[in-house]
N, C-alpha and C positions, 0 to 999 in steps of 0.2 A: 262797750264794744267788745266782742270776742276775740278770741285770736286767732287769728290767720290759721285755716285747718291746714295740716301736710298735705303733701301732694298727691296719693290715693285717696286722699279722705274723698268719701263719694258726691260732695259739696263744693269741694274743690275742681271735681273733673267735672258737673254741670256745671260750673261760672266759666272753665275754660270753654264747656259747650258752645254757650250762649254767647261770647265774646267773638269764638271764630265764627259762629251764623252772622252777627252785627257785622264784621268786617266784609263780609259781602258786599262787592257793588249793588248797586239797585237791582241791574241787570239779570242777576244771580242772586237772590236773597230768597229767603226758604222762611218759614216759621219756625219758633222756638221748640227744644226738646218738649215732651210732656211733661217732665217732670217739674216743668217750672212752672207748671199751671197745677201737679196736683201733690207733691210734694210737703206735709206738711215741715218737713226738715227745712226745705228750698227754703219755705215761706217764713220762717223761723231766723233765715239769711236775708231775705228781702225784708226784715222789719228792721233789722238792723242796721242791714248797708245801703239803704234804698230810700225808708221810708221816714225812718224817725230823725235821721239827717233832713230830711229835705224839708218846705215849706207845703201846707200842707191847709188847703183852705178849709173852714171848719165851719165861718157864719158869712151873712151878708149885714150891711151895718144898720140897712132897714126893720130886720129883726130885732135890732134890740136898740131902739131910738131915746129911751127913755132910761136915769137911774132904773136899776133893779131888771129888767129887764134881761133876759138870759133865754140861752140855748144851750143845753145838755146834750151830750154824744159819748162814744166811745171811741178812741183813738190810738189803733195800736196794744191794746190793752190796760191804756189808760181812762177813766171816768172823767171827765173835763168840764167845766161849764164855762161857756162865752157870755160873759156878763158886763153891764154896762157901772162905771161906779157912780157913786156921788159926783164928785168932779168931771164924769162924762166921757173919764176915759176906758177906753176897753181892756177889761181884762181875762187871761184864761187861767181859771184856777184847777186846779187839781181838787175832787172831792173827797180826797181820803183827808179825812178827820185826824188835828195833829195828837188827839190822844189815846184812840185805838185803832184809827184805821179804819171809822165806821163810813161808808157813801157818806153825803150830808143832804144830797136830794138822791136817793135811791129808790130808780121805777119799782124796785118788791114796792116799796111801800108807798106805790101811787104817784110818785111826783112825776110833774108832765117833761116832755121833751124841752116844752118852753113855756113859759110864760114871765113874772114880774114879783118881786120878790124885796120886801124891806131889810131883810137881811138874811144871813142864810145859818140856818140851824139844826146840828144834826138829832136824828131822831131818839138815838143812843143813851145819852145822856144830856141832851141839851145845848152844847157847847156851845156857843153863839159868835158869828163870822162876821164882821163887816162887808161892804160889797167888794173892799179891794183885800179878803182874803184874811185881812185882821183879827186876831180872837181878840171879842170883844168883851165876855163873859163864861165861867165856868164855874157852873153851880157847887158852893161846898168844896172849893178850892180855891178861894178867894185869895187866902192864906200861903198857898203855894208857891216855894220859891220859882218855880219854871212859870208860874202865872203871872207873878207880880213881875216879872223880869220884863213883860211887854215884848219879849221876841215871837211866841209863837205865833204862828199863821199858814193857811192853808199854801199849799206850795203853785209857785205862780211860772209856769210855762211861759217862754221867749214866744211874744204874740207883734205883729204889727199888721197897718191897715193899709193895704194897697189895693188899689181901682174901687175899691169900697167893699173889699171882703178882709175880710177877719183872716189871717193865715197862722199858722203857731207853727216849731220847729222843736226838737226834745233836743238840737243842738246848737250851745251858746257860742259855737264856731261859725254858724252857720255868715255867708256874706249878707246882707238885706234882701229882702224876698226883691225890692224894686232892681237889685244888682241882679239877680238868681234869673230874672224872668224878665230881664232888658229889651230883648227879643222881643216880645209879644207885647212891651208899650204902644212901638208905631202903629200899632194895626187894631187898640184897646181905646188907646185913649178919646175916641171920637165920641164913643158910645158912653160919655160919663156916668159910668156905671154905681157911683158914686153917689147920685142923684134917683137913683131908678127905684122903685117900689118893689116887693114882691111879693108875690096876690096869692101866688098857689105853691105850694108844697106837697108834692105825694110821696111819700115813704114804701120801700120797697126790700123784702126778704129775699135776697138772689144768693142761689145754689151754684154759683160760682167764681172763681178765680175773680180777683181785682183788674188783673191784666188782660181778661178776655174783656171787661166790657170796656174797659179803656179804648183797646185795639177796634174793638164792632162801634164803638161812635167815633174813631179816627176818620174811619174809610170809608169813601162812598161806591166802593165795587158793590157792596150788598144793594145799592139801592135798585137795581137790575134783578135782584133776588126778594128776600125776603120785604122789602119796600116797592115791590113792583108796582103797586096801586096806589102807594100814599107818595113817595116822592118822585119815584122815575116819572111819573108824566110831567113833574115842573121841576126837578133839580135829575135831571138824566145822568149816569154815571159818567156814562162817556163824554160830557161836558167839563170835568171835576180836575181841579189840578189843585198842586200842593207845592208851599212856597219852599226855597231849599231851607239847610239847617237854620234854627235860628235857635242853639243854644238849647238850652232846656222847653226852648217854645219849639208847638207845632204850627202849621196852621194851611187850615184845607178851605179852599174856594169851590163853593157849591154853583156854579151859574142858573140863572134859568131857564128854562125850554128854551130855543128861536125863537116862538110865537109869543112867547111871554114878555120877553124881551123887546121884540117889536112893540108890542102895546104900551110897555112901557116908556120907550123912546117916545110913542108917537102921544105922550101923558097920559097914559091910563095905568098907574100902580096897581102894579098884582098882590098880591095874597096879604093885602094888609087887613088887621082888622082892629090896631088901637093908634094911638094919635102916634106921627112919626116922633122920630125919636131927635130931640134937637143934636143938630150938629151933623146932622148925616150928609154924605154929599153922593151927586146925582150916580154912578157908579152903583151902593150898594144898593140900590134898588132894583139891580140888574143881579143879584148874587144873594145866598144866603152864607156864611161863611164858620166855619168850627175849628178849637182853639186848644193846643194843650198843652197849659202848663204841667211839667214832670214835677212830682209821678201821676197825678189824678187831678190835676184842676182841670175840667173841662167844661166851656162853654158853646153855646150855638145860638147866633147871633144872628136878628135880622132886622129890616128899619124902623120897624116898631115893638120890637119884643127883642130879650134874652134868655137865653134857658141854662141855668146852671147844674150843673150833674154835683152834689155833694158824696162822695164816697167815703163809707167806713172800713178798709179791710179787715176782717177778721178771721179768718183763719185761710188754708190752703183752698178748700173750697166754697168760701161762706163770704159773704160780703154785706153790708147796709149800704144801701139805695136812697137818697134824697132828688129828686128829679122837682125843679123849681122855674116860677116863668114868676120875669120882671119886666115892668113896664114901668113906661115915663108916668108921674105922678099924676098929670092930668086926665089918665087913664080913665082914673075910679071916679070920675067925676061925669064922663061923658054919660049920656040918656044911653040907657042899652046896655052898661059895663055890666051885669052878675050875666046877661043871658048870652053875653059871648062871652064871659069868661067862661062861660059853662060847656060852650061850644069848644071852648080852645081845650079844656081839659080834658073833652072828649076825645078829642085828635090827638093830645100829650099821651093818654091812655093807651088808647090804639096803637100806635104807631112805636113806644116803648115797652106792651104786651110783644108786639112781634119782636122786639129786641129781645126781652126777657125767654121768649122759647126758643128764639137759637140759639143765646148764650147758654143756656141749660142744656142744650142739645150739645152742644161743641163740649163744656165741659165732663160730659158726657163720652163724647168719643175722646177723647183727649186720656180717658181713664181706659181706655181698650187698647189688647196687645198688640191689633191692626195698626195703631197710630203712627206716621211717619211724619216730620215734616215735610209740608208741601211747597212748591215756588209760590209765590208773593207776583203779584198782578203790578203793574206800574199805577193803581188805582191803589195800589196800597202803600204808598210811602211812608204813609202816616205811621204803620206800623212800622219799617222799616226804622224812621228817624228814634220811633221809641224806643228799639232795642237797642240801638248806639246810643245813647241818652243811658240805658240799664247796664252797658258794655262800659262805661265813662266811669260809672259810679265804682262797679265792681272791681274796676281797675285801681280807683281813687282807695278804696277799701283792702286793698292789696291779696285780689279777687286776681 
C-alpha cells in the first residue's frame, strides 16, 4: 500500500473530488470527475485502494469441476490460475515460477484461458508444480539445498467460494467475502447458484474504463436509449427501481411491461426459454433483476438463466470482458438446448455490442475538454450507491 499523497498532490484533490460528488443526496448527485475514468495515475489509486483490497470474483465452480481443471486471467497485474486440486479444493495460484519468475502456463506460448491439466509445468526450465502450487520437481537441482528443503511453491492468493464463484482478495485483512457482500445473500440465495451450469462464455477487448461499464449495467435509464428495441418494450425503464444501500451490494429491479405482467399472472411465463430455475418463487417471474457486488461482481438474473459479467481491469482505459450465461443443469439436456442456446447468444451478442459502443463512446467523451459532470436521473441510483461504495473505500484508505 502507498502512502497517503500530501495534500496538493493531484491524486489527492481527485479522491476529495469524488468523495464530495458521493456525499450528494440522490436528489443532487452528478457524475464523477473525468479524471477518474481516464487517469492512468487515478487508476494506479484504484488498484490499490479499491481493487486489490476487495474480493474480486475470478471463476464459477462449474468451470473447473474436476482435479486439474483451471481458469487463467489476469488480475490487477497479476497472472493467476483458478484451479481445482487433487483433494478438490480450490485454489488460486500465482504463475510466477518460484525460480525465475517464468508464467508457467503463458498465453506467448499457447496455453489456453482454460482447460485440465495433471500438473502444472513451467516451460523455462521445466520446474514441475503440483495442483495445490507444490514444487514438485526441479530438473539438475535435485541436490539443492532451497529444493530439498520442500518449502518452495507457487504463491497461493486468499481465495474462498461463495454462491458458487471463486472470489480471491491480494488482502489477508480482508473480512470473508460472505461478511463483505451480506447484503446481497437475501436476494442470491434462491437462485442456487451453486448448482447452476455455464454453457456460454464470450470474451471481450473493451476500450474503456472498469467503472464505466460497471456504472452502463447498473442503470436501467439506458434502456429508453441505447436498449430502445431489445429491453424497453419488456423491462421499460420507467418501471425500474433500486433497493436502498445494502453495504457493498447493489441491487436493481427490472419489472416487466403491464402486459407482460398480466399474462403472466393469468399463467402464461414470459421470455422464458430453459427450464426454471428451482426455488424461484411466483414474484420473479414478474421481474428480471441486476446485482453488484463492489467493485465488479456483477450479475443479471432471471427464472431461468443468470448472466455473469467477469471483469479484468487493466489499465485507465483498457479492461477484459467475460460476459457468461448459466443455467440449471437440466438445461443441456432438454430436446432443442445447442439451437437456443444459439439463439440466446445471439441476443447476449446484440444486446452487449450496443453496450460495448456506448461505453466506447462515453469513454471517448469523457477524454474531451467539453466534459463536465452531468445530474444523475433517479433511474440511476445504481451509480450513485457505487460511488459511496468508492467514497467509503477512499475514506478507509486515508483518501
Amino acid at each position: 500500500m502507498s502512502a497517503v499523497a500530501p495534500l496538493n498532490d493531484p491524486m489527492r484533490v481527485l479522491a476529495h473530488s469524488i468523495r464530495e460528488t458521493a456525499a450528494r443526496p440522490l436528489a443532487e448527485a452528478r457524475a464523477l470527475p473525468a479524471a477518474a475514468y481516464v487517469s492512468e495515475a487515478w487508476f494506479e489509486q484504484e488498484r490499490l485502494h479499491l481493487l486489490q483490497g476487495a474480493w474480486q470474483s475470478v471463476a464459477h465452480v462449474s468451470q473447473i469441476p474436476s482435479p486439474g481443471d483451471y481458469v487463467n486471467l489476469e488480475l490487477q497485474g497479476e497472472r493467476i490460475s483458478v484451479i481445482r486440486g487433487e483433494d478438490g479444493v480450490v485454489h488460486v495460484l500465482s504463475r510466477v515460477c518460484a525460480h525465475r519468475g517464468m508464467d508457467v502456463m503463458p498465453p506467448e506460448s499457447g496455453h489456453a484461458e482454460a482447460g485440465n491439466c495433471k500438473h502444472l509445468q513451467c516451460p523455462y526450465h521445466h520446474w514441475v508444480y503440483g495442483l495445490d502450487g507444490r514444487l514438485k520437481g526441479a530438473p539438475l537441482m535435485k541436490t539443492h539445498a532451497a529444493v530439498t528443503a520442500g518449502e518452495l511453491a507457487l504463491n497461493a492468493f486468499r481465495s474462498e467460494v461463495w454462491q458458487g464463484f471463486v472470489f480471491v482478495t491480494f488482502n489477508e485483512a480482508a473480512p470473508p467475502v460472505a461478511e463483505a457482500l451480506a447484503g446481497l445473500a437475501p436476494h442470491l440465495e434462491r437462485f442456487r447458484m451453486h448448482e447452476l451450469e455455464l454453457v456460454l462464455d464470450l470474451s471481450w477487448d473493451c476500450p474503456f474504463n472498469w467503472k464505466v461499464l460497471v456504472e452502463n449495467f447498473m442503470e436501467p435509464y439506458h434502456h429508453l436509449g441505447v436498449h430502445h428495441a431489445v429491453f424497453q418494450p419488456v423491462m421499460p425503464a420507467q418501471g425500474c427501481w433500486t433497493e436502498p444501500p445494502l453495504g457493498d451490494g447493489v441491487v436493481c429491479h427490472l419489472p416487466l411491461a403491464d402486459e407482460l405482467q398480466r399474462k403472466v399472472k393469468a399463467g402464461e411465463p414470459q421470455l422464458l426459454s430453459f427450464p426454471v430455475l428451482p426455488g424461484m418463487q411466483p414474484a420473479d417471474f414478474l421481474e428480471w433483476t441486476v446485482f453488484l457486488g463492489a467493485p465488479h461482481f456483477l450479475l443479471f438474473t432471471a427464472p431461468d438463466r443468470v448472466y455473469w459479467y467477469r471483469i479484468e481491469a487493466l489499465s485507465a482505459g483498457r479492461m477484459r470482458l467475460h460476459t457468461t450465461l448459466m443455467v440449471d443443469r437440466r438445461a443441456t439436456s432438454v430436446p432443442g438446448f445447442e439451437a437456443t442456446l444459439a439463439q440466446e447468444e445471439d441476443m447476449l451478442r446484440r444486446f452487449h455490442l450496443e453496450d460495448m459502443e456506448v461505453c466506447s463512446a462515453v469513454q471517448a467523451g469523457l477524454r474531451s475538454q467539453a466534459y463536465q459532470p452531468g445530474p444523475l436521473a433517479e433511474l440511476e441510483a445504481p451509480i450513485w450507491q457505487f460511488q459511496r461504495w468508492i467514497a467509503r473505500r477512499l475514506e478507509a484508505a486515508g483518501f
